[in-house]
N, C-alpha and C positions, 0 to 999 in steps of 0.2 A: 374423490380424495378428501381427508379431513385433516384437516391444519391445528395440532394444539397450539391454543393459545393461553397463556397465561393470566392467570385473574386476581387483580392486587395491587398495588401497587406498582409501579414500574419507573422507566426512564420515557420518554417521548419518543416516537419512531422516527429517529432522527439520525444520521451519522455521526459516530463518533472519529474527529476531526483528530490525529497523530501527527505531530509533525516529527522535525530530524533535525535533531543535532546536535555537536558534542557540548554541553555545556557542566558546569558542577556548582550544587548549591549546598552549603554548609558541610564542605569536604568530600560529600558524595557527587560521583559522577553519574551524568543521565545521558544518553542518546533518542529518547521519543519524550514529547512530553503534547500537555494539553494545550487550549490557549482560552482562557474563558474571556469572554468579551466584554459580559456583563461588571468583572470586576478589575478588565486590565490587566489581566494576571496571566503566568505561564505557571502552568501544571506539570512537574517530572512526572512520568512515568518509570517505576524502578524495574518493570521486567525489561528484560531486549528482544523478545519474540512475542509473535500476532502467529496465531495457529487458526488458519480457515481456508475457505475456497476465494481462490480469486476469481471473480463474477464481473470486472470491469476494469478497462486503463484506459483512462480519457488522460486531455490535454484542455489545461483551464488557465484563462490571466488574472492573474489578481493586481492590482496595484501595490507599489510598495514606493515611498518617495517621490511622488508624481510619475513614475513608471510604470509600462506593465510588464511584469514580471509573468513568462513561461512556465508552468507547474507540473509536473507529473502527478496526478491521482491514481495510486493504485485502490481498488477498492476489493474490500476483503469479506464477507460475510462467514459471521461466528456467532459466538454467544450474541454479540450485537452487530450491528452494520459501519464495519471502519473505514474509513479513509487515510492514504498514509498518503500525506502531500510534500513534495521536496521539489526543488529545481531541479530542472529537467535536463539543464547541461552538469547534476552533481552526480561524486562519484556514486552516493548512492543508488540514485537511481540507476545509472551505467550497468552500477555492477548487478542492481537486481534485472534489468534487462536483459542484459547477455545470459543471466541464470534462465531466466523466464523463458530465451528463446529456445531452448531446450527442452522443455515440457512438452510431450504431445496430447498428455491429456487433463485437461484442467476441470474434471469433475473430482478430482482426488483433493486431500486437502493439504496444502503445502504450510511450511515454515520459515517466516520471515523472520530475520534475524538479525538486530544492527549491532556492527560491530566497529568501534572507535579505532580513529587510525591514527597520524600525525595530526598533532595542533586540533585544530576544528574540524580536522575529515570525518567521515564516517562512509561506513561502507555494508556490504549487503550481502549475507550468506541466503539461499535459498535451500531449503531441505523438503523433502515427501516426507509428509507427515506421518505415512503407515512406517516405513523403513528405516528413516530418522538419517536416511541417506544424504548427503550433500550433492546438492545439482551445483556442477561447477563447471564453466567456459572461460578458456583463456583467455588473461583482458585485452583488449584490443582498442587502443586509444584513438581509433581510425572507423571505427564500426561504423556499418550506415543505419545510425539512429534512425529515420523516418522506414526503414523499412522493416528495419525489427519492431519497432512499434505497432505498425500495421499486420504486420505478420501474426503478434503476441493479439492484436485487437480482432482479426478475423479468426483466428484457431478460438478465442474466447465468444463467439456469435457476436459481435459489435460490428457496428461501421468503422471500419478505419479512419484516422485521419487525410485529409489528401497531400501529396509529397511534400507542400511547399510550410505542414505543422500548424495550417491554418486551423482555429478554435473553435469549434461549435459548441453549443451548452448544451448539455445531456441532462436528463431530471437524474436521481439518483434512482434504482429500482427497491423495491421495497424486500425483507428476506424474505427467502421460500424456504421450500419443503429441504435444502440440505443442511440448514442449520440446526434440525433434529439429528442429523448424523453424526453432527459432533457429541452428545450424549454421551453415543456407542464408544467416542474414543477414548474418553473419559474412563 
């Protein structure tokens, strides 16, 4: 198998870190943005969709306020290697959940979508990215999160979490060969 790789300049084989959520800055509204560390700062993102393969959903803590704080990592492989990290009891996540757990097959490459709801909500359209179709499950505000998780984690080749959402550290994988497919979508 040969791998292009590009030669020139680039970015660091690094993940590109999305987060969630409704905020607005100089009249415009954003739902994803950066967070650069180096300079303190938060970065808007102005699209609302990430188009790739999802290749991972781990469970990570971060600290925030001497607490640790629960995270959903979805990770997305495209033109670059994303992470789209939110809490893990928000609706976003929920709603891309329940979408997720509907997928049977995740070599295809799906469409994430945030879309702003009341005050600070945001929330989560899933689409197939060939059809431009909308994967939708009714919300169910009672779901058993740990087990759609594990479900969406074993149909994607991963180890599941075990029941009790306990966190193990996972390295990130580096991209492969499907992030040439997206080219062809193009």
């Amino acid at each position: 198998m040969t791998t292009e790789i590009k030669l020139g300049l680039c970015n660091p084989p690094e993940p590109i870190y999305l987060y969630v959520k409704n905020a607005e800055l100089g009249g415009e509204s954003y739902l994803w943005y950066h967070y650069d560390i180096d300079r303190d700062k938060t970065i808007p993102v102005s699209q609302r969709a990430l188009t790739g393969y999802l290749s991972e959903l781990r469970l990570t803590t971060k600290e925030f306020k001497g607490k640790d704080n629960l995270k959903l990592d979805i990770v997305v492989s495209a033109d670059e290697l994303y992470v789209v990290r939110t809490g893990v009891e928000t609706n976003f996540a929920k709603s891309f959940l329940l979408a997720a757990s509907l997928v049977q097959d995740f070599s295809k490459p799906l469409i994430i979508v945030a879309n702003a709801g009341d005050e600070n909500t945001v929330f989560c359209n899933l689409y197939d990215a060939a059809s431009k179709s909308r994967i939708e499950r009714e919300w169910n505000k009672n779901a058993d999160w740990v087990t759609i998780i594990r479900d969406i984690q074993f149909r994607l080749g991963g180890i599941p979490s075990t029941p009790k959402l306990s966190v193990v550290p996972q390295p990130v994988h580096p991209q492969d060969l499907r992030i040439k497919n997206i080219r062809t979508l193009l």
